[in-house]
VOTI-916929 format. One record per residue: residue number from 1; x negated, y negated, z of N, C-alpha, C, CB in turn. Coordinates in steps of 0.2 Angstrom, whole numbers. Last residue first. Glycine has a CB too. Example, Ala and Ser with C-alpha at 12.3 -4.5 7.8 and 13.67 -1.06 7.14 Angstrom:
BEGIN
{2; {-64; 11; 35}; {-68; 5; 36}; {-64; 0; 39}; {-70; 3; 29}} {1; {-66; 28; 39}; {-62; 22; 39}; {-66; 16; 39}; {-57; 22; 45}} 
//
This chain:
BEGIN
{237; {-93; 55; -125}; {-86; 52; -131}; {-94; 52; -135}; {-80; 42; -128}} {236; {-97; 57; -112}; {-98; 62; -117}; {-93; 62; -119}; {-100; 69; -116}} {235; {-107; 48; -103}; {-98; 48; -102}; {-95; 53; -108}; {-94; 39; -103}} {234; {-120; 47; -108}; {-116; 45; -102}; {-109; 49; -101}; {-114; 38; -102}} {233; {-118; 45; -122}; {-121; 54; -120}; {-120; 51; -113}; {-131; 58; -124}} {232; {-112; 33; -123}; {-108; 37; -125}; {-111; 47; -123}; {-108; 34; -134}} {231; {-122; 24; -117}; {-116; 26; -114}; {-111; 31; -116}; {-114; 21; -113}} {230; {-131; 26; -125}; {-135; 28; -119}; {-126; 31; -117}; {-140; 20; -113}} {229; {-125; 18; -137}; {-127; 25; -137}; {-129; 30; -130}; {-131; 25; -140}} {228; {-122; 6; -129}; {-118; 10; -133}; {-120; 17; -134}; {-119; 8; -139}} {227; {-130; -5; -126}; {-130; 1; -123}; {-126; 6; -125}; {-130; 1; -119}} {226; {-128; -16; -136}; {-137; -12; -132}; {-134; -6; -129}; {-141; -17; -123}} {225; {-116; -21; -135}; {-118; -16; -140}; {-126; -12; -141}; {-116; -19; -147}} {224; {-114; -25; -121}; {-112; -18; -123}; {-116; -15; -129}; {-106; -17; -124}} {223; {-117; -37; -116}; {-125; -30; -117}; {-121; -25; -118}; {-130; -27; -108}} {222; {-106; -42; -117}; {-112; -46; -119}; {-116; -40; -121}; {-115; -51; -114}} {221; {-97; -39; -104}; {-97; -37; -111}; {-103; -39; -114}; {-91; -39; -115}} {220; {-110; -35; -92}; {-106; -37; -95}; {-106; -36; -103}; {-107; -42; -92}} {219; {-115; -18; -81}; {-115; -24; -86}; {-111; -27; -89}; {-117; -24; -90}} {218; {-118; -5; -73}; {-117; -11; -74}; {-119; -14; -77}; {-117; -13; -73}} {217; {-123; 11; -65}; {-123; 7; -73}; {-119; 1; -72}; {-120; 10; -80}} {216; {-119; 20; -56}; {-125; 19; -57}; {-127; 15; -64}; {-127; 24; -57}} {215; {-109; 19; -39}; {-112; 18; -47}; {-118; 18; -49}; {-112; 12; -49}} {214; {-104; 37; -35}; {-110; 29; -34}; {-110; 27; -41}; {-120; 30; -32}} {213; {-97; 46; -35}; {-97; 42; -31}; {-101; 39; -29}; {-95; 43; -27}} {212; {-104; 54; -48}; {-104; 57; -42}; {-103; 52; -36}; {-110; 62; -41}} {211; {-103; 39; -56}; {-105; 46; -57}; {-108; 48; -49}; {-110; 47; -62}} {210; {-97; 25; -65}; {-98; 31; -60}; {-101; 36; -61}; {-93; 34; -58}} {209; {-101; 8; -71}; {-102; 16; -73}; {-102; 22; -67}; {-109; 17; -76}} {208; {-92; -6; -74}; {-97; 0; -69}; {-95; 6; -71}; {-96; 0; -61}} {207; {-91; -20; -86}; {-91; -11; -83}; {-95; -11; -77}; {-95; -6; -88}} {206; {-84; -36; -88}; {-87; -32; -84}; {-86; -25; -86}; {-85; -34; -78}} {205; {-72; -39; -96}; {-77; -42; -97}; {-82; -39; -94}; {-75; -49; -96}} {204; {-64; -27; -110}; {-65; -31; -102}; {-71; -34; -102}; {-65; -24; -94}} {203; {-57; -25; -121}; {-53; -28; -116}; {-58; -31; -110}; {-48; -22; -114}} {202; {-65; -18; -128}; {-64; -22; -132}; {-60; -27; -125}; {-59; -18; -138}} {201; {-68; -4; -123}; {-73; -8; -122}; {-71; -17; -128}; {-81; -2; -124}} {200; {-57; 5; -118}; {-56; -2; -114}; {-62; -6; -115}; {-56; 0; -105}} {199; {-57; 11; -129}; {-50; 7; -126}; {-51; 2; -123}; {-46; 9; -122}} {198; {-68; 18; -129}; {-66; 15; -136}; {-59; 10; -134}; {-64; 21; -143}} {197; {-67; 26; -116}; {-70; 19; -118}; {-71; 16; -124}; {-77; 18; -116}} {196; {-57; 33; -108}; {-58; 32; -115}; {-60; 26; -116}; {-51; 34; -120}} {195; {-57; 32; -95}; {-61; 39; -98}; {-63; 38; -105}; {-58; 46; -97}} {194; {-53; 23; -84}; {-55; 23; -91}; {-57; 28; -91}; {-58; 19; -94}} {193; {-47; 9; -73}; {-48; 14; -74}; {-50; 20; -81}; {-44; 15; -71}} {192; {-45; -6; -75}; {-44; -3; -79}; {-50; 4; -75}; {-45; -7; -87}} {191; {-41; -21; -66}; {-46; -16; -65}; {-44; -10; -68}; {-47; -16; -59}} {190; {-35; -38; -68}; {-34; -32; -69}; {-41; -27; -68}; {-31; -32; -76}} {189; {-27; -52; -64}; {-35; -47; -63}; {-33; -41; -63}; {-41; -47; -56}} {188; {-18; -64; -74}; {-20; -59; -70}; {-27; -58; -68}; {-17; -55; -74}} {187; {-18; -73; -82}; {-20; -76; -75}; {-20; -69; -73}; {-15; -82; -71}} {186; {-12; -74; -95}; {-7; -78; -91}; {-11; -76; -83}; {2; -76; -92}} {185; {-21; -66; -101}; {-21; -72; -104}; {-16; -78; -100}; {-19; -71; -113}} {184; {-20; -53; -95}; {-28; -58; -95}; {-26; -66; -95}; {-33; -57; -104}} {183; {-9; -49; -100}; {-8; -52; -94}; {-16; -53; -93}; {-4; -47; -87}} {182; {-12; -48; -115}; {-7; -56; -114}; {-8; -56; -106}; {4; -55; -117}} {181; {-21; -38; -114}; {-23; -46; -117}; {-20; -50; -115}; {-22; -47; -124}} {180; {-11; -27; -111}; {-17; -30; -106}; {-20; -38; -107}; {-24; -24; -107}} {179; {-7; -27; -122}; {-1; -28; -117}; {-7; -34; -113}; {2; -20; -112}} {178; {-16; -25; -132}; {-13; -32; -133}; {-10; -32; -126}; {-8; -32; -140}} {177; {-17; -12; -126}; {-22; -15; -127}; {-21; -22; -128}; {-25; -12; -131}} {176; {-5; -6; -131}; {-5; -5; -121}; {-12; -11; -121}; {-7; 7; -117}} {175; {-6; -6; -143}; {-1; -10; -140}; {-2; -9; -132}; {8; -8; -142}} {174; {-15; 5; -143}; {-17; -4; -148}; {-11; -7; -143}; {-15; -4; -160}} {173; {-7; 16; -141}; {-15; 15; -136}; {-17; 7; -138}; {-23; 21; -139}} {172; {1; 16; -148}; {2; 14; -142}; {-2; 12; -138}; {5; 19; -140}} {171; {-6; 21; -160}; {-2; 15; -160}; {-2; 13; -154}; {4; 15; -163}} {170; {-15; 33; -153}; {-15; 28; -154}; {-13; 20; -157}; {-16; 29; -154}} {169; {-3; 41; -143}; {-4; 41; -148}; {-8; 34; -148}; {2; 42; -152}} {168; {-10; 46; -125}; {-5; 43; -130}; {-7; 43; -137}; {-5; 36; -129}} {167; {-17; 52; -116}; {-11; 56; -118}; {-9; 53; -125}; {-5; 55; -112}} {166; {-21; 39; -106}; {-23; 46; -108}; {-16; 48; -113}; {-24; 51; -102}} {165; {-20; 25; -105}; {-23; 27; -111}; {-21; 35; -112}; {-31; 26; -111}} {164; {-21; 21; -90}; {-15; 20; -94}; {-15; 23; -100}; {-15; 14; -95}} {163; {-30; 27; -80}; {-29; 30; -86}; {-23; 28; -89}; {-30; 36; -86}} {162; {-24; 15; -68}; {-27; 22; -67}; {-23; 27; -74}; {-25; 25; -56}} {161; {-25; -1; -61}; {-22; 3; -68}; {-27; 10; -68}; {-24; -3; -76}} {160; {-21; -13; -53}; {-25; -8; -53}; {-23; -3; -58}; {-26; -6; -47}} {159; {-20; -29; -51}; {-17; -26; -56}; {-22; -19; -52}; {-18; -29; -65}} {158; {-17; -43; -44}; {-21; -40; -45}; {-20; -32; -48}; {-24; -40; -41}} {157; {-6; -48; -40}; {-11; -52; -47}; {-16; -47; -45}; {-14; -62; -48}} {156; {15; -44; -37}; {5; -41; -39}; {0; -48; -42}; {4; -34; -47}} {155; {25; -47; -39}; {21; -51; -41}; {14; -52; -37}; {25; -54; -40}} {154; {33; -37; -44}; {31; -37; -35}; {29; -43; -32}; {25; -32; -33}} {153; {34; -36; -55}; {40; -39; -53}; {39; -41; -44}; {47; -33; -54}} {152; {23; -29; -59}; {24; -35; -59}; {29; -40; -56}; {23; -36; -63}} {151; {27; -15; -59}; {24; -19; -54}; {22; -25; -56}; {20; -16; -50}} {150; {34; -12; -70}; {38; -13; -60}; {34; -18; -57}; {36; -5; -55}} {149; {26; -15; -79}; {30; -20; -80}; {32; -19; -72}; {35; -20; -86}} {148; {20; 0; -77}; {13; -9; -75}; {20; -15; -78}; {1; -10; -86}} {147; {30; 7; -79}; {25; 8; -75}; {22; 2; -73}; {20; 13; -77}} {146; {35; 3; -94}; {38; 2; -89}; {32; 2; -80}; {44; 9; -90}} {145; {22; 6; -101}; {22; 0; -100}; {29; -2; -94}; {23; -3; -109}} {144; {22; 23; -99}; {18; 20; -96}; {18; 11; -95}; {13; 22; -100}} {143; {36; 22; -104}; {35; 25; -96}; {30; 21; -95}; {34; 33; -95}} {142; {33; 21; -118}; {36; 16; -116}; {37; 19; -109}; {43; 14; -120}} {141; {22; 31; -121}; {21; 25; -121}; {25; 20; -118}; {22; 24; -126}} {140; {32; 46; -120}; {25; 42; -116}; {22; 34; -115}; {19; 44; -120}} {139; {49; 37; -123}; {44; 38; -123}; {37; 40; -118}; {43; 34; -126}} {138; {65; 41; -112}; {58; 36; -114}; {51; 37; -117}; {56; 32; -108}} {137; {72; 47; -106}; {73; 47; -115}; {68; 43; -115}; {80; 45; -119}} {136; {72; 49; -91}; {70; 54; -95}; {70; 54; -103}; {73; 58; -92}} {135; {76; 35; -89}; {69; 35; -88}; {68; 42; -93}; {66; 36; -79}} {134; {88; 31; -101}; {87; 34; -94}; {78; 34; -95}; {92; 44; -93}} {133; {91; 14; -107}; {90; 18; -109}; {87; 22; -104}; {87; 17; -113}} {132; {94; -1; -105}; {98; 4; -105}; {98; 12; -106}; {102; 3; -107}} {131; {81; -5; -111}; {82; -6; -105}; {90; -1; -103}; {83; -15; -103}} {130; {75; -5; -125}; {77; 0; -119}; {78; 0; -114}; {74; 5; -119}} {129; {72; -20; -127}; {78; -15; -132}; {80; -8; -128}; {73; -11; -141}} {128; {64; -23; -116}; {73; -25; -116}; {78; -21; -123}; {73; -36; -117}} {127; {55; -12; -121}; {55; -12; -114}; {64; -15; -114}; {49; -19; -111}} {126; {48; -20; -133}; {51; -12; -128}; {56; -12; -126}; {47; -9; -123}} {125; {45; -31; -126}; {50; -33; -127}; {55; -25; -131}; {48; -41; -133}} {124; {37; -37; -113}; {37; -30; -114}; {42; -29; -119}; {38; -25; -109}} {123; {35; -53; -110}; {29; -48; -111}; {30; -41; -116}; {27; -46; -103}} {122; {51; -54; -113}; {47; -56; -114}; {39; -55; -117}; {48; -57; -111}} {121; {54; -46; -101}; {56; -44; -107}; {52; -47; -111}; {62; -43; -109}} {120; {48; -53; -91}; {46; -47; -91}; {47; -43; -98}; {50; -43; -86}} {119; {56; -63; -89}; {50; -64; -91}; {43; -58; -95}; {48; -68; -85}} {118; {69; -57; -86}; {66; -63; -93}; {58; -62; -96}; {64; -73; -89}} {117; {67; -53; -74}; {67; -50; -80}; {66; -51; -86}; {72; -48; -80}} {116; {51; -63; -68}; {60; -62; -69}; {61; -56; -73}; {65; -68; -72}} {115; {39; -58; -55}; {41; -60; -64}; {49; -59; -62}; {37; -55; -72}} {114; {39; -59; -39}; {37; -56; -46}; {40; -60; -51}; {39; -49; -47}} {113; {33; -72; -23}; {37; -67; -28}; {37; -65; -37}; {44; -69; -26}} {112; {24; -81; -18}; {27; -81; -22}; {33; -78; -25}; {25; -82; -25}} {111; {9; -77; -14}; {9; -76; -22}; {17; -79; -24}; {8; -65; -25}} {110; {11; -80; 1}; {7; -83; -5}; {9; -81; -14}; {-2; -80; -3}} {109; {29; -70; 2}; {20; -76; 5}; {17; -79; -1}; {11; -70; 9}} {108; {35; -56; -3}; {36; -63; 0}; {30; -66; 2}; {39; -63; 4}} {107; {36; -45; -15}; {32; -45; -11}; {29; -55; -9}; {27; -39; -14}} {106; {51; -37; -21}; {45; -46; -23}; {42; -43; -17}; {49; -58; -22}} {105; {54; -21; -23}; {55; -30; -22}; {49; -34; -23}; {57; -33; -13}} {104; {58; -10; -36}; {53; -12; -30}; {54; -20; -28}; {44; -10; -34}} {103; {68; -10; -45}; {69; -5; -38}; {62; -8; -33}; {67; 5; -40}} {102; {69; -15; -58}; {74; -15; -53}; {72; -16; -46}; {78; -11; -54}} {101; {65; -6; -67}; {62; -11; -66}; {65; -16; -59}; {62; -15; -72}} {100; {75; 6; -66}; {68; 7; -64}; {64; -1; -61}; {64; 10; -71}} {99; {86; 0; -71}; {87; 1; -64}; {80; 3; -61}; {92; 5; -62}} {98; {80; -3; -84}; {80; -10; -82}; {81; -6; -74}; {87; -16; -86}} {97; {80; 11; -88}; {73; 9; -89}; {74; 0; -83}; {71; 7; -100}} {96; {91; 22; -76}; {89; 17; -84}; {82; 14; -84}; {94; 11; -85}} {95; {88; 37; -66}; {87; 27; -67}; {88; 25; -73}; {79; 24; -66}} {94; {82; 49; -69}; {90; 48; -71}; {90; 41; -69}; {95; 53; -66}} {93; {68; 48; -68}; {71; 49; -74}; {79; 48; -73}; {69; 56; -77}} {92; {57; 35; -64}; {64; 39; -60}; {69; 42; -67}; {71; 31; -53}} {91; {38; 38; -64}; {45; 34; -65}; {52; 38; -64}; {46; 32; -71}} {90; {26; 39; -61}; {32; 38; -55}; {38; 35; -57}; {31; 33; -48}} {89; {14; 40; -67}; {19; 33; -67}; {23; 32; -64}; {22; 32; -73}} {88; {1; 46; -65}; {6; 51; -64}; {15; 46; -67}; {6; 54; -53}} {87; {-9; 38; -62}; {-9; 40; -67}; {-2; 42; -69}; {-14; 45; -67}} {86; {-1; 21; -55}; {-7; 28; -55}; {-5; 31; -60}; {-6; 33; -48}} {85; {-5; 4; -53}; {-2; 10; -57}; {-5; 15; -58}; {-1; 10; -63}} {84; {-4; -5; -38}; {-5; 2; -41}; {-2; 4; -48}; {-3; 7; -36}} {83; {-6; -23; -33}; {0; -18; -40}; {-5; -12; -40}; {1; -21; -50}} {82; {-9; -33; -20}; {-11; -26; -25}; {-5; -23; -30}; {-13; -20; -19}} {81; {-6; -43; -12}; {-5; -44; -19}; {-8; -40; -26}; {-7; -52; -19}} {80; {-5; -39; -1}; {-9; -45; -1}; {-11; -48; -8}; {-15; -44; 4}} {79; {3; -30; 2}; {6; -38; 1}; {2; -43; 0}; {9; -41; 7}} {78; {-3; -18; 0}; {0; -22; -4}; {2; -28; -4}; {3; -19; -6}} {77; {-8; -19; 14}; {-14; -21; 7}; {-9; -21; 2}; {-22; -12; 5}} {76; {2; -16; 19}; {1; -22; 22}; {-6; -24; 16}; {-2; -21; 31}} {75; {5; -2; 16}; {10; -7; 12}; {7; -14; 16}; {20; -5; 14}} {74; {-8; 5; 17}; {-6; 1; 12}; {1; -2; 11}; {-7; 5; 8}} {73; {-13; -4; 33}; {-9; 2; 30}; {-8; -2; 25}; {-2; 4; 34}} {72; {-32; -8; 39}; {-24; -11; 36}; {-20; -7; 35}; {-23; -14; 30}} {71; {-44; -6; 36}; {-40; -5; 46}; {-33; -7; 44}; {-44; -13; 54}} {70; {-49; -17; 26}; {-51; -10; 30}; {-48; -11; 38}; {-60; -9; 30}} {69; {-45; -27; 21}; {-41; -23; 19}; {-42; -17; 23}; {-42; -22; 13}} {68; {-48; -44; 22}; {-54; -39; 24}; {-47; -32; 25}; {-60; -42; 33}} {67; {-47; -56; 11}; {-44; -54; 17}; {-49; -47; 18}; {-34; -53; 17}} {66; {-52; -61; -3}; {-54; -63; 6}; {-52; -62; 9}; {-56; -68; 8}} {65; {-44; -55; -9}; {-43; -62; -10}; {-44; -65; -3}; {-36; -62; -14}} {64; {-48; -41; -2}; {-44; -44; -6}; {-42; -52; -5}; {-39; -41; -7}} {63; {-62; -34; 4}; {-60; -38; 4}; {-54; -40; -2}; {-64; -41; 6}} {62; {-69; -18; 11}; {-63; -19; 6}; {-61; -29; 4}; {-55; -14; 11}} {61; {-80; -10; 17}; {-77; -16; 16}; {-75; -17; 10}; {-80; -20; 18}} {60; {-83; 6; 27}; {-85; -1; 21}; {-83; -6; 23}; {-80; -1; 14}} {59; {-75; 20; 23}; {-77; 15; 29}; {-82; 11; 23}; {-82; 19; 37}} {58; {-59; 33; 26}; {-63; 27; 22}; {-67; 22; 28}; {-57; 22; 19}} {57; {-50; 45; 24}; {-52; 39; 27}; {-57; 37; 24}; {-55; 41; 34}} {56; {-42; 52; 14}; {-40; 54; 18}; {-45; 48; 26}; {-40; 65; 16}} {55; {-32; 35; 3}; {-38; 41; 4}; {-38; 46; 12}; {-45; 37; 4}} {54; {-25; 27; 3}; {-23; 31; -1}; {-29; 36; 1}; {-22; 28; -7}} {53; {-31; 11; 5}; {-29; 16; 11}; {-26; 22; 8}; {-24; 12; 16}} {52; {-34; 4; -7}; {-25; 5; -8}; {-25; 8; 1}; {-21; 13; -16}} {51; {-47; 6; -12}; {-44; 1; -9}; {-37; -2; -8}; {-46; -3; -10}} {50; {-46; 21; -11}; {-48; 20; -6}; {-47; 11; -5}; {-56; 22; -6}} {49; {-39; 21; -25}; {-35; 25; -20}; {-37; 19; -14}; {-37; 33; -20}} {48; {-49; 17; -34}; {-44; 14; -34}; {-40; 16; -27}; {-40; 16; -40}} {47; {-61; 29; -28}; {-61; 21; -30}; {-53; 15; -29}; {-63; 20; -39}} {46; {-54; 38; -36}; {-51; 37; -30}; {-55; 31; -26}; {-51; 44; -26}} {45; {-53; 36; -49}; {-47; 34; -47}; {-48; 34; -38}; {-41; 40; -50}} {44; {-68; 38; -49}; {-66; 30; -52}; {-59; 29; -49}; {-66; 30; -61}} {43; {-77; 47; -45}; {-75; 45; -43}; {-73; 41; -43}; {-77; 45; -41}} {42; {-80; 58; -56}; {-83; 53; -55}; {-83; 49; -48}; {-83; 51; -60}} {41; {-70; 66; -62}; {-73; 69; -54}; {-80; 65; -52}; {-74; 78; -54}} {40; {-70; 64; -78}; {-67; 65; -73}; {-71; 68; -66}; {-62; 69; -76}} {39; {-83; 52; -81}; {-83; 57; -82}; {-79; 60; -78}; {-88; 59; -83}} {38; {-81; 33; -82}; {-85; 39; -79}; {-83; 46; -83}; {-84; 39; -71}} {37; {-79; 16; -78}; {-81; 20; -82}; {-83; 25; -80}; {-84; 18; -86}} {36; {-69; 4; -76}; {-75; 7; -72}; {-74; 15; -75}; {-73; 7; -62}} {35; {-68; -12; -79}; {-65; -4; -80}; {-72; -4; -80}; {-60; 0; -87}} {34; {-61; -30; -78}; {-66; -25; -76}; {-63; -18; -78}; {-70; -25; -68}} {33; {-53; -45; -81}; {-54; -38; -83}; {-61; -32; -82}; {-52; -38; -90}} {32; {-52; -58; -72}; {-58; -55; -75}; {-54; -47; -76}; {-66; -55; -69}} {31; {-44; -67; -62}; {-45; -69; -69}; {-48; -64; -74}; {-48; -76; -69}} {30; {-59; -68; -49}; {-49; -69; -51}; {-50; -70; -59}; {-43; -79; -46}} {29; {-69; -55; -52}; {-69; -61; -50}; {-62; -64; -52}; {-74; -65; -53}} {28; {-73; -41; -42}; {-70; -43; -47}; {-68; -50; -47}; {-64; -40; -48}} {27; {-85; -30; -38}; {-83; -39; -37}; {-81; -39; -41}; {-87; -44; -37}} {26; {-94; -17; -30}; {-91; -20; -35}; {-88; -26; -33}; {-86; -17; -38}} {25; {-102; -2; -21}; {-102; -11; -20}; {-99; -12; -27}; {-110; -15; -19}} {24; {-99; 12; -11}; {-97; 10; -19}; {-98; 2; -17}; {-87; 13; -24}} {23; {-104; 26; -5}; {-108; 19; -3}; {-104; 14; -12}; {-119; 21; -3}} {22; {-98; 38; -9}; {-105; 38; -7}; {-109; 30; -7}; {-109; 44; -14}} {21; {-83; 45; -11}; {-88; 41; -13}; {-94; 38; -7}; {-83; 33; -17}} {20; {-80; 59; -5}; {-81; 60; -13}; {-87; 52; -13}; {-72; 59; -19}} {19; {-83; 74; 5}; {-87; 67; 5}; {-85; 64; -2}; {-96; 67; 6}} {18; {-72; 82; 12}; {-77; 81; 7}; {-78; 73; 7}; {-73; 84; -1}} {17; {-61; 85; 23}; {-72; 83; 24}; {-75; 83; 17}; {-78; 92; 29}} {16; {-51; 73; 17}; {-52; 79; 24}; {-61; 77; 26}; {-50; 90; 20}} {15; {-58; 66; 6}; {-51; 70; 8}; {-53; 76; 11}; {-46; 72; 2}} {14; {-65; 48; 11}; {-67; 56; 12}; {-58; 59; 10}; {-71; 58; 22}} {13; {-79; 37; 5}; {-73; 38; 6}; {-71; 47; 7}; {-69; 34; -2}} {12; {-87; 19; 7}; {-87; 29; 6}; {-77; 31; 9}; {-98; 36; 15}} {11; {-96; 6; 2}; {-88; 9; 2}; {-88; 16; 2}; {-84; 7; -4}} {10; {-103; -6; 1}; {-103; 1; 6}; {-100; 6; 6}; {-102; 0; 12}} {9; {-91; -17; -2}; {-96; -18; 0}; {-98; -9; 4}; {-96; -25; 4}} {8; {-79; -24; -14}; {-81; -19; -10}; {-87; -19; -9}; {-80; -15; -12}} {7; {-68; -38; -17}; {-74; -38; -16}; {-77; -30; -12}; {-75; -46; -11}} {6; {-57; -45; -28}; {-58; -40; -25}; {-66; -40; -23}; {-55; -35; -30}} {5; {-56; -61; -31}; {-50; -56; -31}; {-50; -51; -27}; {-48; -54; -37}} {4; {-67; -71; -22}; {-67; -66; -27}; {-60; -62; -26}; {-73; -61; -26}} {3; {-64; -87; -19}; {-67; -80; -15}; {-66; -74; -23}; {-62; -77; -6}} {2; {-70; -101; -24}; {-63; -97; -23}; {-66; -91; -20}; {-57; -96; -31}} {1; {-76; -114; -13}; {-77; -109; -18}; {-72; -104; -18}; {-84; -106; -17}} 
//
């Protein structure tokens, strides 16, 4: 039985003495788009954080692709084939867009090492029209698809994606949503972080709902259009 890409069990998490998550259980199965829905200061990015070690401590259980992540440094939870995209994108403005894609390495063992550039332009084809182009002349849009193309070169499969959506015009927001489609459709697991659930309720197969660092809602796409309205005075869209 394959194990689950990401498995959390108990999961609380603290910066300094604030207590933010309060016991979080989720399961992302290999292959499955989930986003975790909530209202900002829900506790959904630092969710992402705590199974990165990104937090100021943490106690639980974390398992990736059945390795058990709690007691690990995050560059030892990244090898085990975590991609972070955080909100902020971290990208290097005086870099060209290709010496951006450039800079993080393969991450060697099981997965193999990342995509090629090929393969990258390919997916982000953006992306190879502006590959000569400095970090600081890039769109919102084309920063945010640079951001989730780096790390694929790491050769991540598990994706972690923290508000790829905000900010953007929506053309962009429709292409960052096909983006997501195609790495679904070649095997990825992605976990979509989300405030704007008109984005992500077309993309994923699973929700969890946050609030105050506990879930309190789950379901598959299937029961979304049951709960639509509950969820929209939920999450006040």
């Amino acid at each position: 039985m394959t194990a689950p890409a990401l498995a959390i069990s108990g999961l609380h998490a603290w910066y300094g003495q604030v207590h933010v998550l309060h016991g979080i259980d989720l399961t992302v199965e290999p292959g499955e788009v989930v986003a975790l829905l909530g209202r900002n200061g829900a506790g959904r990015t630092t969710t992402l954080r705590a199974v990165l070690g990104l937090t100021g401590s943490r106690q639980g259980s974390v398992r990736i692709h059945g390795t058990q992540a709690i007691g690990l440094s995050t560059y030892q939870i990244a090898r085990l084939g975590v991609g972070y995209c955080p909100e902020e994108r971290g990208i290097f403005a005086s870099l060209s867009c290709e010496e951006n894609l450039l800079l993080p390495p393969a991450v060697e063992g099981a997965l193999g090492g990342g995509l090629s550039l090929a393969e990258i332009y390919e997916i982000f084809p953006n992306l190879h029209e502006r590959r000569n182009a400095s970090g600081a002349r890039l769109s919102g849009g084309e920063q945010q698809m640079l951001a989730v193309a780096r790390i694929l070169r790491t050769g991540a499969d598990l994706l972690l994606l923290d508000e790829i959506s905000e900010g953007l015009a929506p053309a962009i927001v429709q292409s960052l949503g096909r983006m997501i489609a195609s790495l679904k459709d070649k095997g990825y697991t992605i976990v979509l972080v989300e405030q704007n659930f008109h984005f992500a309720a077309p993309l994923a197969d699973r929700f969890y709902v946050l609030e105050q660092g506990l879930i309190v809602e789950q379901f598959r796409a299937g029961e979304l259009a049951g709960r639509q309205e509950a969820l929209s005075e939920m999450l006040g869209v």
